[in-house]
N, C-alpha and C positions, 0 to 999 in steps of 0.2 A: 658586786653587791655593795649598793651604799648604804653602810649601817652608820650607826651615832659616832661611834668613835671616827672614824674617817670624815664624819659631816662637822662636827666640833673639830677636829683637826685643821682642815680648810678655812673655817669661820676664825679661830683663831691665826690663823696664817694670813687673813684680810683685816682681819683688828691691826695685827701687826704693820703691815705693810702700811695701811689709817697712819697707823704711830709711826710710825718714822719719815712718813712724808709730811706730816703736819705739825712734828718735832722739827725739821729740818725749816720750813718755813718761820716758826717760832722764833728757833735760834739766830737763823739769818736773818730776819727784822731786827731782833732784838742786837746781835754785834752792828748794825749797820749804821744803826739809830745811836747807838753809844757813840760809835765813829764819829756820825755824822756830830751829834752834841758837842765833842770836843772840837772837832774840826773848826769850826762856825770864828770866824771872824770879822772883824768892824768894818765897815763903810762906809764910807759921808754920806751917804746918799739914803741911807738905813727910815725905813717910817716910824713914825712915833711908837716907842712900845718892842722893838724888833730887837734884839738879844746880837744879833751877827747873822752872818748869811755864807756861801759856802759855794762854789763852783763847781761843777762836776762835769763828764762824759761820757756816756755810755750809750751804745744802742744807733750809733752815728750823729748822735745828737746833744747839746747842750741843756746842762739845767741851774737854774739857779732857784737853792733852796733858801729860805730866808724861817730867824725862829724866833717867834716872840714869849720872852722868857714867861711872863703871865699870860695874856690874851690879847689879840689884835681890837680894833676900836669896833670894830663891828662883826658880825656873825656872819663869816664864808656861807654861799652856798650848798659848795660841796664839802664834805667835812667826812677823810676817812677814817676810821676807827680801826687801830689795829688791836683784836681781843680776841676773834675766831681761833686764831692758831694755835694760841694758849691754851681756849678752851679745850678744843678739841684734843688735844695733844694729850692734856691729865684725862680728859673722857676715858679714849682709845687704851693709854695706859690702866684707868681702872680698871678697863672691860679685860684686860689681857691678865691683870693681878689677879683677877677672881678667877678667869679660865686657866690659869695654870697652876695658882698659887692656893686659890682657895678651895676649888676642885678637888685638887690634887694635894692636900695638905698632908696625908699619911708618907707622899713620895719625896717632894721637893719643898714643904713648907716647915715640917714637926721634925726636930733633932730628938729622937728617942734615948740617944746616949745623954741630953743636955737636961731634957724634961718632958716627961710622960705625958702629953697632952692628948686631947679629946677632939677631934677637927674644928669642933666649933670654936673653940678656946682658943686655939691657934689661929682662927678669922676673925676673932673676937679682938685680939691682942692687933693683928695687923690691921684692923680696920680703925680702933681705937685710937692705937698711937698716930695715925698721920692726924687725926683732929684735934689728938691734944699736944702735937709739935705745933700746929700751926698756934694756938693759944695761946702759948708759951712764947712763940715767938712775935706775934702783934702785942702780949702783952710788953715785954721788951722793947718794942718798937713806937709804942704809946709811952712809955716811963719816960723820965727826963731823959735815959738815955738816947734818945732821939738827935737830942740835940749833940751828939758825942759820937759821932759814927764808927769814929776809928773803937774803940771802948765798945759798941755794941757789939761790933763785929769779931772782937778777940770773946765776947760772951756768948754771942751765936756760934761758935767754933768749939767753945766748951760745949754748949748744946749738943753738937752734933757728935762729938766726941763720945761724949756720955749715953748717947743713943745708938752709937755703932757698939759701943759692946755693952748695953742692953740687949741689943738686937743679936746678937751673936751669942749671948747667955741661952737665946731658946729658941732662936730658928737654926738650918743647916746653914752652913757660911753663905752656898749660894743666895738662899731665901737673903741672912740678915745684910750680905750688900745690894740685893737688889732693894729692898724695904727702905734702907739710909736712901738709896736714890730717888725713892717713891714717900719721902718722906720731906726731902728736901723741893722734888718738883710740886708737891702740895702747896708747900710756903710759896713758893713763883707763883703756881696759878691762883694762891689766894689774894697776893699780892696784887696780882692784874682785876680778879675780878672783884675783891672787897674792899680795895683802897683805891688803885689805882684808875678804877674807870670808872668808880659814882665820885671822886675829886675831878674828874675833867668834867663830867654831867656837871657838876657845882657849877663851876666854871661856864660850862655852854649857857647855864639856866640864865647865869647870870649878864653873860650877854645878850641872849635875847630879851630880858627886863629892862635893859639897859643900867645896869650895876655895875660898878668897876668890882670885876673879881676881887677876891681876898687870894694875897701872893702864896699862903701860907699850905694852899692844895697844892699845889705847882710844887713845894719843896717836899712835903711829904709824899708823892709820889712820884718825883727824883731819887728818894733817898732808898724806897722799894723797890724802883728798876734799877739801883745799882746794885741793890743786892741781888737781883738777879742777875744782873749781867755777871757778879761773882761766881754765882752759886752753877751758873750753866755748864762748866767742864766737868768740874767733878763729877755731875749729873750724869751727863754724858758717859762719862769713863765706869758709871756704877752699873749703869743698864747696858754696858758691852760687857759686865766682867762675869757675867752669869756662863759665858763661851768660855772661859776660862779657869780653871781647877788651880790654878798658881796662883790665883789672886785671894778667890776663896776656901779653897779647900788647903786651909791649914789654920791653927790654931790663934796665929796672928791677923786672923783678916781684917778684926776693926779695928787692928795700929795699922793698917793697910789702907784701908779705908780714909780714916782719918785724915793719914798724910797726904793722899790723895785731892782733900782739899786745901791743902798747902801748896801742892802745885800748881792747881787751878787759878789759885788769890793770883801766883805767882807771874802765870803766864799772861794776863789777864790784866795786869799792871804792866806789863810789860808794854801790849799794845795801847790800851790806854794813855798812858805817859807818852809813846809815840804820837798817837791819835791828836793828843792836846800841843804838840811841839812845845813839851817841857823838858826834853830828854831821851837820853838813852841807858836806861836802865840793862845792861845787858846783864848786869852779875844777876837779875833773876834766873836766866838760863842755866847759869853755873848752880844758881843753888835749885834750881828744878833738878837737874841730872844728878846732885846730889843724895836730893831724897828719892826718885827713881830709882837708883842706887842700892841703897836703902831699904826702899821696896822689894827689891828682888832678894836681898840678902836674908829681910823676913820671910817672903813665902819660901825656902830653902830651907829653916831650920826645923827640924823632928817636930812633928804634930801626931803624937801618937794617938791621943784623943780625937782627931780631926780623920785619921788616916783608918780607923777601923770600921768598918759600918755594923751596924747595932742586928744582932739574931734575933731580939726580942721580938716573939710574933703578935702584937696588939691583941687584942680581939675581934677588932673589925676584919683584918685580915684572915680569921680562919675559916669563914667560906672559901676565903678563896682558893688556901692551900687542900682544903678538902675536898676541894669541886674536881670533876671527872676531867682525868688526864691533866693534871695540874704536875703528878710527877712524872708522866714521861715530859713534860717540857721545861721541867726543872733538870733534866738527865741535858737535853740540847741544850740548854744556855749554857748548864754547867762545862757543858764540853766545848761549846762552838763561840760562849762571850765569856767567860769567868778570866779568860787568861788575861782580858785585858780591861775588863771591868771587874777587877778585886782590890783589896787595901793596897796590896802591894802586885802592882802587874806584872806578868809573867814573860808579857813581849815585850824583844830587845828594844832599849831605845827610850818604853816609856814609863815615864816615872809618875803621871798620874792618871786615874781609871779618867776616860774621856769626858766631860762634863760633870764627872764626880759622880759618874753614878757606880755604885757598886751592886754587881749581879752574886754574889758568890754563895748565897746563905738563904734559904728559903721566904724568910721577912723580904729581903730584898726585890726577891723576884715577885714576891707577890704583891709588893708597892708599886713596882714598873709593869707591870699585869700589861696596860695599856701602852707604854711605850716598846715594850714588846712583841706586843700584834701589830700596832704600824709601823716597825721599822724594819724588823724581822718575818713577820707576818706575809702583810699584804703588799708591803711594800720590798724592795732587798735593800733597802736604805744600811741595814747591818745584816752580819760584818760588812764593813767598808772593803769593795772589792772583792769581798765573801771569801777571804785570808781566810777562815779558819775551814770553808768547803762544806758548806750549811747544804742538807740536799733538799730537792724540791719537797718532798714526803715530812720533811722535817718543818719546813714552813708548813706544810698543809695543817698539821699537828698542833703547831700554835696559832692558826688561824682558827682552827676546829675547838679546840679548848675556849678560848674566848670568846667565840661567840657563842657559847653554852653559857658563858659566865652571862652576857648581855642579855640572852634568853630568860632569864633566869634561875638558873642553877645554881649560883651563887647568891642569897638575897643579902642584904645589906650593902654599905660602901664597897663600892668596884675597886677597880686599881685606877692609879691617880693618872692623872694627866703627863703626854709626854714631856720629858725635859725639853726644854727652846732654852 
Protein backbone atom coordinates (compact mmCIF):
# COMPACT_ATOMS: atom_id res chain seq x y z
CA UNK A 1 0.00 0.00 0.00
CA UNK A 2 1.53 3.31 -1.04
CA UNK A 3 0.19 5.72 1.32
CA UNK A 4 1.70 9.59 2.15
CA UNK A 5 4.02 8.59 4.61
CA UNK A 6 5.92 6.04 2.41
CA UNK A 7 5.47 8.53 -0.77
CA UNK A 8 7.12 11.66 1.27
CA UNK A 9 9.63 9.22 2.56
CA UNK A 10 10.89 8.38 -0.89
CA UNK A 11 10.48 12.10 -2.22
CA UNK A 12 12.42 13.14 0.54
CA UNK A 13 15.19 10.41 0.06
CA UNK A 14 15.39 11.91 -3.96
CA UNK A 15 15.78 15.57 -2.58
CA UNK A 16 18.48 14.12 -0.66
CA UNK A 17 20.29 12.27 -3.03
CA UNK A 18 19.59 16.03 -5.50
CA UNK A 19 21.66 17.41 -2.45
CA UNK A 20 24.49 15.63 -2.21
CA UNK A 21 25.20 15.11 -5.80
CA UNK A 22 25.04 18.73 -6.58
CA UNK A 23 26.77 19.70 -3.10
CA UNK A 24 29.49 17.49 -4.15
CA UNK A 25 29.80 19.21 -7.62
CA UNK A 26 29.54 22.72 -5.82
CA UNK A 27 32.29 21.90 -3.62
CA UNK A 28 34.59 20.32 -6.11
CA UNK A 29 34.41 23.37 -8.56
CA UNK A 30 34.64 25.57 -5.88
CA UNK A 31 38.36 23.69 -4.17
CA UNK A 32 39.58 23.37 -7.71
CA UNK A 33 38.99 26.76 -8.81
CA UNK A 34 40.73 28.18 -5.43
CA UNK A 35 43.61 25.54 -6.38
CA UNK A 36 43.73 26.49 -9.63
CA UNK A 37 43.79 30.66 -8.58
CA UNK A 38 46.71 30.16 -6.46
CA UNK A 39 48.48 27.89 -8.64
CA UNK A 40 48.59 30.32 -11.80
CA UNK A 41 51.99 31.50 -12.59
CA UNK A 42 53.84 33.98 -15.13
CA UNK A 43 54.90 33.57 -18.67
CA UNK A 44 56.50 35.60 -21.20
CA UNK A 45 54.39 34.87 -23.48
CA UNK A 46 51.15 35.68 -21.20
CA UNK A 47 48.44 38.22 -23.49
CA UNK A 48 47.63 41.46 -22.51
CA UNK A 49 45.52 41.52 -19.40
CA UNK A 50 46.25 37.67 -18.41
CA UNK A 51 47.06 37.31 -14.47
CA UNK A 52 49.21 33.78 -14.96
CA UNK A 53 48.39 30.62 -16.70
CA UNK A 54 48.73 26.98 -15.15
CA UNK A 55 49.66 23.43 -16.76
CA UNK A 56 47.68 20.57 -15.99
CA UNK A 57 46.78 16.66 -17.03
CA UNK A 58 44.21 14.95 -16.82
CA UNK A 59 41.90 12.59 -18.90
CA UNK A 60 45.32 11.63 -21.20
CA UNK A 61 45.39 15.00 -22.23
CA UNK A 62 46.94 18.43 -21.66
CA UNK A 63 45.56 21.74 -20.77
CA UNK A 64 46.66 24.97 -20.43
CA UNK A 65 44.53 27.32 -18.36
CA UNK A 66 45.31 30.89 -18.53
CA UNK A 67 43.38 33.88 -15.90
CA UNK A 68 42.81 37.29 -16.65
CA UNK A 69 42.73 39.03 -13.39
CA UNK A 70 39.87 41.75 -14.73
CA UNK A 71 38.63 40.71 -18.21
CA UNK A 72 40.38 39.52 -21.57
CA UNK A 73 40.17 42.45 -24.53
CA UNK A 74 37.37 40.98 -25.95
CA UNK A 75 34.20 38.80 -25.29
CA UNK A 76 34.84 34.65 -25.73
CA UNK A 77 32.33 33.16 -27.54
CA UNK A 78 31.90 30.44 -25.33
CA UNK A 79 31.72 31.65 -21.79
CA UNK A 80 30.81 28.94 -18.97
CA UNK A 81 29.19 30.06 -15.93
CA UNK A 82 29.56 28.20 -12.97
CA UNK A 83 26.30 29.09 -10.50
CA UNK A 84 23.92 25.84 -11.15
CA UNK A 85 25.56 23.87 -8.38
CA UNK A 86 25.35 26.42 -5.94
CA UNK A 87 21.87 26.94 -6.79
CA UNK A 88 20.67 23.85 -6.72
CA UNK A 89 22.38 22.65 -3.80
CA UNK A 90 20.65 25.51 -1.24
CA UNK A 91 17.35 24.51 -3.44
CA UNK A 92 17.49 20.70 -2.68
CA UNK A 93 18.79 21.65 0.95
CA UNK A 94 15.66 23.86 1.50
CA UNK A 95 13.28 21.50 0.02
CA UNK A 96 14.78 18.72 2.68
CA UNK A 97 14.68 21.64 5.74
CA UNK A 98 11.04 21.99 5.38
CA UNK A 99 10.40 18.17 4.69
CA UNK A 100 12.01 17.06 7.92
CA UNK A 101 12.51 20.02 9.91
CA UNK A 102 9.48 21.91 9.34
CA UNK A 103 7.08 19.12 8.94
CA UNK A 104 8.35 17.53 11.53
CA UNK A 105 8.88 20.45 13.95
CA UNK A 106 7.04 18.71 17.24
CA UNK A 107 9.88 15.73 16.68
CA UNK A 108 13.22 16.82 15.39
CA UNK A 109 12.83 20.72 15.32
CA UNK A 110 11.13 22.25 18.94
CA UNK A 111 13.22 21.41 22.26
CA UNK A 112 10.18 21.33 24.60
CA UNK A 113 12.71 21.17 27.65
CA UNK A 114 14.37 24.55 25.97
CA UNK A 115 11.16 26.48 24.90
CA UNK A 116 7.55 25.73 24.43
CA UNK A 117 6.89 26.50 20.89
CA UNK A 118 4.05 26.33 18.51
CA UNK A 119 5.30 24.71 15.01
CA UNK A 120 4.72 27.64 13.32
CA UNK A 121 7.02 29.77 15.54
CA UNK A 122 9.61 27.19 15.41
CA UNK A 123 9.45 27.68 11.17
CA UNK A 124 9.10 31.06 11.74
CA UNK A 125 12.42 31.41 13.68
CA UNK A 126 14.19 28.93 11.26
CA UNK A 127 13.23 30.51 8.30
CA UNK A 128 13.87 34.01 9.67
CA UNK A 129 17.12 33.59 10.75
CA UNK A 130 18.90 32.32 7.55
CA UNK A 131 17.72 35.85 6.07
CA UNK A 132 18.65 37.85 8.52
CA UNK A 133 22.42 36.02 8.98
CA UNK A 134 22.74 36.74 5.39
CA UNK A 135 22.02 40.81 6.15
CA UNK A 136 24.18 40.78 8.77
CA UNK A 137 26.67 39.28 6.99
CA UNK A 138 26.75 41.55 3.37
CA UNK A 139 26.06 44.23 5.57
CA UNK A 140 29.64 43.34 7.12
CA UNK A 141 30.91 42.73 3.89
CA UNK A 142 29.78 46.23 2.49
CA UNK A 143 31.36 48.20 5.69
CA UNK A 144 34.87 49.46 5.32
CA UNK A 145 35.43 46.30 6.70
CA UNK A 146 35.76 44.89 3.36
CA UNK A 147 38.80 46.18 2.81
CA UNK A 148 40.18 44.32 6.09
CA UNK A 149 39.63 40.64 5.44
CA UNK A 150 41.55 39.08 8.05
CA UNK A 151 39.29 41.59 10.72
CA UNK A 152 36.01 40.52 9.00
CA UNK A 153 36.57 37.32 9.18
CA UNK A 154 37.46 36.95 13.16
CA UNK A 155 33.81 39.09 13.09
CA UNK A 156 32.02 36.76 10.86
CA UNK A 157 33.27 33.96 13.47
CA UNK A 158 31.82 36.03 16.30
CA UNK A 159 28.66 35.87 14.04
CA UNK A 160 28.48 32.39 13.96
CA UNK A 161 29.33 31.74 17.27
CA UNK A 162 26.67 33.87 18.54
CA UNK A 163 24.30 31.99 16.38
CA UNK A 164 25.19 28.40 17.20
CA UNK A 165 24.11 29.02 20.73
CA UNK A 166 21.10 31.02 19.80
CA UNK A 167 20.40 28.22 17.83
CA UNK A 168 20.91 25.74 20.58
CA UNK A 169 18.83 27.97 23.17
CA UNK A 170 15.49 26.62 21.13
CA UNK A 171 16.02 24.05 18.88
CA UNK A 172 17.00 20.19 19.79
CA UNK A 173 21.00 20.01 19.41
CA UNK A 174 20.33 18.06 16.16
CA UNK A 175 17.97 20.69 14.63
CA UNK A 176 20.51 23.87 16.03
CA UNK A 177 23.75 22.24 14.27
CA UNK A 178 22.05 21.37 11.31
CA UNK A 179 20.32 25.23 11.15
CA UNK A 180 24.24 26.76 11.79
CA UNK A 181 25.08 24.69 8.59
CA UNK A 182 21.85 25.84 6.85
CA UNK A 183 22.71 29.13 7.97
CA UNK A 184 26.09 29.31 6.83
CA UNK A 185 25.29 27.64 3.27
CA UNK A 186 22.63 30.51 2.74
CA UNK A 187 25.57 33.11 2.95
CA UNK A 188 27.61 30.79 0.04
CA UNK A 189 24.73 30.56 -2.02
CA UNK A 190 23.89 34.35 -1.55
CA UNK A 191 27.25 35.14 -2.11
CA UNK A 192 27.20 33.26 -5.69
CA UNK A 193 24.04 34.56 -6.64
CA UNK A 194 23.80 38.20 -5.14
CA UNK A 195 27.30 39.36 -5.51
CA UNK A 196 29.11 37.21 -7.10
CA UNK A 197 27.49 36.57 -10.65
CA UNK A 198 25.60 40.10 -11.32
CA UNK A 199 29.70 41.58 -10.66
CA UNK A 200 30.83 39.08 -13.49
CA UNK A 201 27.26 40.23 -15.60
CA UNK A 202 28.92 43.91 -14.89
CA UNK A 203 31.95 42.90 -16.22
CA UNK A 204 30.47 40.68 -19.40
CA UNK A 205 28.14 43.96 -20.04
CA UNK A 206 30.97 45.80 -20.16
CA UNK A 207 32.80 43.97 -22.66
CA UNK A 208 30.34 43.61 -25.01
CA UNK A 209 30.04 47.71 -24.96
CA UNK A 210 33.32 47.84 -25.25
CA UNK A 211 34.15 49.47 -21.64
CA UNK A 212 37.29 48.55 -19.80
CA UNK A 213 35.71 46.89 -16.84
CA UNK A 214 36.07 48.49 -13.47
CA UNK A 215 38.78 46.01 -11.40
CA UNK A 216 36.84 46.65 -8.29
CA UNK A 217 33.85 43.65 -9.25
CA UNK A 218 36.60 41.21 -9.74
CA UNK A 219 37.93 42.04 -6.00
CA UNK A 220 34.67 42.06 -4.40
CA UNK A 221 33.73 38.75 -5.66
CA UNK A 222 37.27 37.28 -4.79
CA UNK A 223 36.78 38.33 -1.42
CA UNK A 224 33.07 36.31 -1.30
CA UNK A 225 34.58 33.05 -2.91
CA UNK A 226 37.08 33.03 -0.33
CA UNK A 227 34.75 33.00 2.11
CA UNK A 228 33.28 30.37 0.85
CA UNK A 229 35.95 28.33 0.05
CA UNK A 230 36.36 28.97 4.08
CA UNK A 231 33.13 28.49 5.23
CA UNK A 232 32.81 24.80 2.99
CA UNK A 233 34.20 22.25 5.72
CA UNK A 234 32.49 23.22 8.51
CA UNK A 235 29.36 23.20 6.32
CA UNK A 236 30.12 19.89 5.44
CA UNK A 237 31.02 18.53 8.89
CA UNK A 238 27.38 20.29 10.16
CA UNK A 239 25.05 18.44 7.66
CA UNK A 240 26.89 15.01 8.58
CA UNK A 241 26.48 15.51 12.30
CA UNK A 242 22.67 15.16 12.46
CA UNK A 243 23.91 10.97 12.15
CA UNK A 244 25.57 11.61 15.02
CA UNK A 245 24.29 12.07 19.01
CA UNK A 246 28.09 12.85 20.07
CA UNK A 247 28.25 15.79 18.30
CA UNK A 248 24.76 17.02 19.18
CA UNK A 249 23.26 15.64 21.73
CA UNK A 250 24.82 17.11 24.54
CA UNK A 251 24.81 20.31 26.18
CA UNK A 252 27.87 21.70 24.61
CA UNK A 253 27.01 21.28 20.96
CA UNK A 254 27.44 24.96 19.98
CA UNK A 255 31.19 25.11 21.64
CA UNK A 256 31.23 22.08 19.24
CA UNK A 257 29.94 23.58 16.64
CA UNK A 258 31.91 26.56 16.78
CA UNK A 259 35.17 24.97 16.93
CA UNK A 260 34.34 23.03 14.30
CA UNK A 261 34.87 26.23 12.20
CA UNK A 262 38.19 26.66 13.58
CA UNK A 263 39.23 23.57 11.94
CA UNK A 264 37.85 24.16 8.72
CA UNK A 265 39.82 27.87 8.63
CA UNK A 266 42.51 25.55 9.60
CA UNK A 267 42.64 22.87 7.28
CA UNK A 268 41.75 25.16 4.44
CA UNK A 269 44.81 27.23 4.98
CA UNK A 270 46.54 24.53 5.03
CA UNK A 271 45.97 23.57 1.27
CA UNK A 272 45.72 26.97 0.31
CA UNK A 273 49.36 28.04 1.39
CA UNK A 274 50.35 24.73 -0.43
CA UNK A 275 48.29 25.54 -3.52
CA UNK A 276 49.96 29.15 -3.73
CA UNK A 277 53.79 27.57 -3.06
CA UNK A 278 54.13 29.86 -0.03
CA UNK A 279 54.72 27.07 2.28
CA UNK A 280 54.14 24.46 4.49
CA UNK A 281 52.04 25.24 7.12
CA UNK A 282 51.78 21.94 8.88
CA UNK A 283 51.39 23.08 12.73
CA UNK A 284 47.65 23.66 11.28
CA UNK A 285 47.40 19.86 11.60
CA UNK A 286 48.62 19.81 15.08
CA UNK A 287 46.39 22.37 16.06
CA UNK A 288 43.36 20.83 14.09
CA UNK A 289 43.83 17.55 16.17
CA UNK A 290 44.11 19.67 18.95
CA UNK A 291 40.79 21.11 18.94
CA UNK A 292 39.23 17.65 17.54
CA UNK A 293 40.58 16.65 20.86
CA UNK A 294 38.76 18.96 22.27
CA UNK A 295 35.70 18.21 20.73
CA UNK A 296 35.41 14.90 21.87
CA UNK A 297 36.34 15.73 25.42
CA UNK A 298 33.10 18.24 25.18
CA UNK A 299 30.57 15.93 23.91
CA UNK A 300 31.81 13.44 26.91
CA UNK A 301 30.91 15.64 29.76
CA UNK A 302 27.34 15.22 31.74
CA UNK A 303 24.57 17.01 29.78
CA UNK A 304 21.84 16.14 31.99
CA UNK A 305 19.62 18.83 30.40
CA UNK A 306 20.41 17.45 26.91
CA UNK A 307 20.24 13.65 27.97
CA UNK A 308 16.48 13.68 29.24
CA UNK A 309 13.69 13.82 26.72
CA UNK A 310 10.75 15.98 27.74
CA UNK A 311 7.00 13.81 28.94
CA UNK A 312 5.37 17.08 28.24
CA UNK A 313 2.49 16.03 26.09
CA UNK A 314 1.87 19.42 23.88
CA UNK A 315 -1.57 19.61 22.79
CA UNK A 316 -1.10 18.92 19.29
CA UNK A 317 -0.08 15.64 20.38
CA UNK A 318 -3.12 14.44 22.11
CA UNK A 319 -4.97 13.01 19.29
CA UNK A 320 -2.56 11.05 18.90
CA UNK A 321 -2.05 9.56 22.18
CA UNK A 322 -5.83 9.07 22.34
CA UNK A 323 -6.33 7.67 18.82
CA UNK A 324 -7.23 3.73 18.66
CA UNK A 325 -4.50 1.38 19.61
CA UNK A 326 -2.01 4.18 20.26
CA UNK A 327 -1.37 2.15 23.67
CA UNK A 328 -0.96 -1.28 22.65
CA UNK A 329 1.91 0.31 20.42
CA UNK A 330 3.19 2.28 23.16
CA UNK A 331 3.32 -1.35 25.24
CA UNK A 332 5.89 -2.66 21.82
CA UNK A 333 8.17 0.29 21.57
CA UNK A 334 8.19 0.39 25.20
CA UNK A 335 9.30 -3.34 25.15
CA UNK A 336 11.01 -3.96 21.65
CA UNK A 337 12.95 0.11 21.41
CA UNK A 338 13.02 1.87 24.87
CA UNK A 339 16.08 -0.18 25.82
CA UNK A 340 17.99 1.50 23.40
CA UNK A 341 16.23 4.66 22.58
CA UNK A 342 16.02 6.25 26.35
CA UNK A 343 18.00 8.93 28.15
CA UNK A 344 20.05 6.56 29.34
CA UNK A 345 20.38 3.15 27.17
CA UNK A 346 19.83 -0.02 28.57
CA UNK A 347 22.00 -1.95 25.76
CA UNK A 348 25.68 -2.86 26.49
CA UNK A 349 28.00 -0.78 24.73
CA UNK A 350 25.63 2.13 24.03
CA UNK A 351 25.90 5.21 25.45
CA UNK A 352 23.81 7.36 23.27
CA UNK A 353 19.91 6.64 22.19
CA UNK A 354 20.58 6.23 18.17
CA UNK A 355 20.23 9.65 16.38
CA UNK A 356 18.98 11.03 19.74
CA UNK A 357 15.89 9.94 19.37
CA UNK A 358 14.21 9.00 22.73
CA UNK A 359 11.10 6.36 22.62
CA UNK A 360 10.65 5.94 26.30
CA UNK A 361 7.56 8.39 27.57
CA UNK A 362 4.48 8.71 25.67
CA UNK A 363 5.25 12.50 24.18
CA UNK A 364 7.93 10.77 22.62
CA UNK A 365 6.44 8.22 20.98
CA UNK A 366 3.81 10.21 19.67
CA UNK A 367 6.26 12.71 18.02
CA UNK A 368 8.00 9.81 16.11
CA UNK A 369 4.24 8.47 15.28
CA UNK A 370 5.65 8.53 11.79
CA UNK A 371 9.25 7.29 12.10
CA UNK A 372 7.69 4.49 13.81
CA UNK A 373 5.48 3.18 11.09
CA UNK A 374 8.32 3.31 8.55
CA UNK A 375 10.92 1.79 10.22
CA UNK A 376 9.18 -0.51 12.56
CA UNK A 377 6.00 -0.59 10.63
CA UNK A 378 6.24 -1.18 7.03
CA UNK A 379 9.47 -1.37 6.74
CA UNK A 380 11.94 -3.88 9.53
CA UNK A 381 14.44 -1.11 9.21
CA UNK A 382 14.08 -1.25 13.46
CA UNK A 383 15.24 -2.90 15.55
CA UNK A 384 18.41 -3.25 13.49
CA UNK A 385 18.53 -7.04 12.97
CA UNK A 386 15.31 -7.07 14.98
CA UNK A 387 17.71 -7.70 18.42
CA UNK A 388 14.93 -7.12 20.47
CA UNK A 389 12.49 -9.97 18.32
CA UNK A 390 9.67 -7.57 17.18
CA UNK A 391 6.94 -10.20 16.00
CA UNK A 392 5.20 -9.98 12.71
CA UNK A 393 1.65 -9.27 14.58
CA UNK A 394 3.39 -6.66 16.44
CA UNK A 395 4.43 -4.77 13.23
CA UNK A 396 1.02 -5.40 11.90
CA UNK A 397 -0.28 -3.25 15.06
CA UNK A 398 1.77 -0.25 14.35
CA UNK A 399 1.11 -0.36 10.90
CA UNK A 400 -2.78 -0.69 11.72
CA UNK A 401 -2.59 2.21 14.27
CA UNK A 402 -1.14 4.60 11.87
CA UNK A 403 -2.89 4.46 9.28
CA UNK A 404 -6.02 5.10 11.38
CA UNK A 405 -4.16 8.10 12.30
CA UNK A 406 -3.63 9.07 8.33
CA UNK A 407 -7.47 8.04 7.89
CA UNK A 408 -8.36 10.37 10.03
CA UNK A 409 -8.84 9.40 13.51
CA UNK A 410 -6.39 11.57 14.76
CA UNK A 411 -7.36 15.21 13.42
CA UNK A 412 -4.88 17.87 13.75
CA UNK A 413 -0.84 17.63 13.31
CA UNK A 414 0.21 13.99 12.70
CA UNK A 415 3.44 12.69 13.95
CA UNK A 416 6.54 14.41 12.68
CA UNK A 417 8.70 13.33 9.98
CA UNK A 418 11.27 10.50 10.25
CA UNK A 419 14.62 11.37 11.74
CA UNK A 420 17.41 11.37 8.46
Amino acid sequence: MLDLAILTDWIAFAVRWLHVITAMAWIGSSFYFIALDLSLRKAPDLPPGAHGEEWQVHGGGFYQIRKFLVAPEAMPEHLTWFKWESYTTWLSGAALLALVYWAGAEMVLIDYDKVDLAAWQAVAISAGSLGIGWLIYDTLCKSPLGNRPTLLMLLLFGVLVAMAWGYDQVFTGRAALLHLGAFTATIMTANVFLIIMPNQRIIVADLKAGRAPDPKYGKIAKLRSTHNNYLTLPVVFLMLSNHYPMAFGTQNAWIIASLVFLMGVLIRHWFNTRHAGTGNPHWTWGATAVIFVAIIWLSALPAPRAAEASAALPDSLVPIVESTGFEEVTNIVLGRCSMCHAAEPAWPGLHWAPRGVHLDNEAAIARAARAIYLQAGVSHAMPPGNVSFMQPEEREAITRWYRGLEAGSAPGPLAALIPR
